[in-house]
N, C-alpha and C positions, 0 to 999 in steps of 0.2 A: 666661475665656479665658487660654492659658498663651502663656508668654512667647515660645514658637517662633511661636506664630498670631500675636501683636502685631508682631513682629519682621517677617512674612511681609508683614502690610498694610501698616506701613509702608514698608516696599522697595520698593512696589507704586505707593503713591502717590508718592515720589520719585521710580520712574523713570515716572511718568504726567507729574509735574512737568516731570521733563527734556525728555522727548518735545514738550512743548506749549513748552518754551520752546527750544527746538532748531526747531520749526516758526513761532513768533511771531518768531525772530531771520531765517530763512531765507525769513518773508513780506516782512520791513523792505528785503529789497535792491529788489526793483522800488519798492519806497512810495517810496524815497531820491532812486533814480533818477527817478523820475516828478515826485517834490517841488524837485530839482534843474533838471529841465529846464523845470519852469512857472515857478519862481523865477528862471529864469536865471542862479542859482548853478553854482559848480564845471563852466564851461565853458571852462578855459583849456586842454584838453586834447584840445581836437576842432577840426579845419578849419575855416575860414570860411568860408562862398559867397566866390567868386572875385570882386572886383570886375567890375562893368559900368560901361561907358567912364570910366574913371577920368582925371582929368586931370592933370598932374603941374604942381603950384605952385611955380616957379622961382624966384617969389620972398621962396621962405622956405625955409631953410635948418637945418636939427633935427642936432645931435650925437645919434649914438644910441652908446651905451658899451656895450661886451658884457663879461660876465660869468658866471664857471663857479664851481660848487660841487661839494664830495663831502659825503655825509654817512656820519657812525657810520664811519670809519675805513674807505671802502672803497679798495681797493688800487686804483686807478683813477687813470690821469690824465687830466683832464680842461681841455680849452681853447679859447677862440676863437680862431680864427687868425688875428683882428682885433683889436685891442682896444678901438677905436673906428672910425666910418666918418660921413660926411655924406651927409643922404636929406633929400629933399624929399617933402614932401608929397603923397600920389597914386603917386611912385616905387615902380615893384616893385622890389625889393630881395634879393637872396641874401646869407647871412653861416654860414660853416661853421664847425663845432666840431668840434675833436680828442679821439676816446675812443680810451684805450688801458691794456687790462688789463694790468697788472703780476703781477697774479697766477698761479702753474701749473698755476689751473683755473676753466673757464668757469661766467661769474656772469651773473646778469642783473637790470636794474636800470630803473628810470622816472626819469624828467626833470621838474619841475613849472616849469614857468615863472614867473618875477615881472617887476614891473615898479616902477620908481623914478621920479618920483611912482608912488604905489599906481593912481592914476586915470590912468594915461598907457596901460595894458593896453586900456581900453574902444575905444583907437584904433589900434589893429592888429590888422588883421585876415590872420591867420596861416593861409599855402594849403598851406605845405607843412613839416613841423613832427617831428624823430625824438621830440618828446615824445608825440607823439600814440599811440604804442605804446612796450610794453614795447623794449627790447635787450637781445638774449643777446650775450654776447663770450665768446670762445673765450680761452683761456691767452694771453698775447702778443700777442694779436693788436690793431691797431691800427686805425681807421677815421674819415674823413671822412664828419661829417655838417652834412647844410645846414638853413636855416632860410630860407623864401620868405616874406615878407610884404609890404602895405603898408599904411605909415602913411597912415592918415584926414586929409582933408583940414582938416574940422574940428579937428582937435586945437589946444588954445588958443593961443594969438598968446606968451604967457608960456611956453610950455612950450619951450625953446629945445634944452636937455639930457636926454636919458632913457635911462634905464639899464634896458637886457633881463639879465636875468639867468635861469641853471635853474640847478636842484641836482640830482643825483642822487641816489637812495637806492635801494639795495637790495632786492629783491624778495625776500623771505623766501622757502624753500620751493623757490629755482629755483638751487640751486648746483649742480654737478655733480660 
C-alpha cells in the first residue's frame, strides 16, 4: 500500500472519529438536562410554582442584602436599587436591579443567582426572576429589572441575614 492510500484511510478514520464525537457531544445536552432535572441540580434559573396560601410570619424579621456582579470585564453597570430591605417570612417581595450598557454596541448576557449562606437559596422561591433568560441590551441603553419572590416560611430561626446576589456574564456569540 503507498503512502497516498495510507494517508487517504487515515483521513477517513479521523474524520469518522470527529463525526461520532461531534454526535456523542451533541447526544450529552438532553442526558445533562434530563440528569439535572431528576437530581434537582442547576435549578436556580427557572420559576417556582407560585406559592399556595402563603402566610406571612410577622414575627420574624430576615435582612435580606442585595448584591450585583460583572464578570470578565463587561462594560456594564450593574445594581440594586436597594442594598438592603426587611421581609418576613411568607412575604411576597419585589426588589429591582439596574442594567445599563456603557458600551456602543448591544451585548447580551445571563444572570446566575447565589445566595449567602449557600443553603439560604433552598428558601426562595423565585416567580418572577430576569435571570431566568438571556438580556440583550442595546448601546446605552439602560433598564429596570425586578426580582419577585418569597421567602419560605421554614427558613431556620438562625438565619436572620441573607445575602441574594447575581453575576452577570457575557454570552459568547451574541455581540452585535
Amino acid at each position: 500500500m503507498d503512502l497516498a492510500a495510507q494517508n487517504r484511510r487515515l483521513m477517513k478514520k479521523l474524520l469518522l472519529l470527529t463525526v461520532a464525537m461531534f454526535g456523542f457531544g451533541f447526544a450529552l445536552i438532553p442526558f445533562y438536562k434530563t440528569l439535572c432535572e431528576v437530581a434537582g441540580i442547576n435549578q436556580l434559573i427557572k420559576a417556582d410554582a407560585a406559592p399556595v396560601n402563603t402566610q406571612i410570619d410577622s414575627s420574624r424579621e430576615l435582612t435580606l442584602e442585595l448584591d450585583a456582579n460583572l464578570r470578565d470585564g463587561l462594560p456594564w453597570r450593574f445594581k440594586p436599587l436597594q442594598g438592603s430591605i426587611k421581609v418576613h417570612p411568607g412575604q411576597m417581595v419585589r426588589v429591582d436591579y439596574e442594567l445599563e450598557n456603557l458600551s456602543g454596541r448591544p451585548m447580551s448576557g445571563q444572570a446566575i443567582p447565589s445566595f449567602g449562606p449557600i443553603n439560604a437559596g433552598q428558601y426562595f422561591r423565585k416567580l418572577e426572576c430576569f435571570c431566568f433568560k438571556k438580556q440583550t441590551i442595546a448601546a446605552g441603553e439602560k433598564r429596570v429589572m425586578p426580582v419577585v419572590f418569597v421567602v419560605d416560611r421554614k427558613l431556620p430561626a438562625d438565619m436572620n441575614t441573607v445575602t441574594l446576589s447575581y453575576t452577570f456574564f457575557e454570552v459568547n456569540g451574541s455581540n452585535g
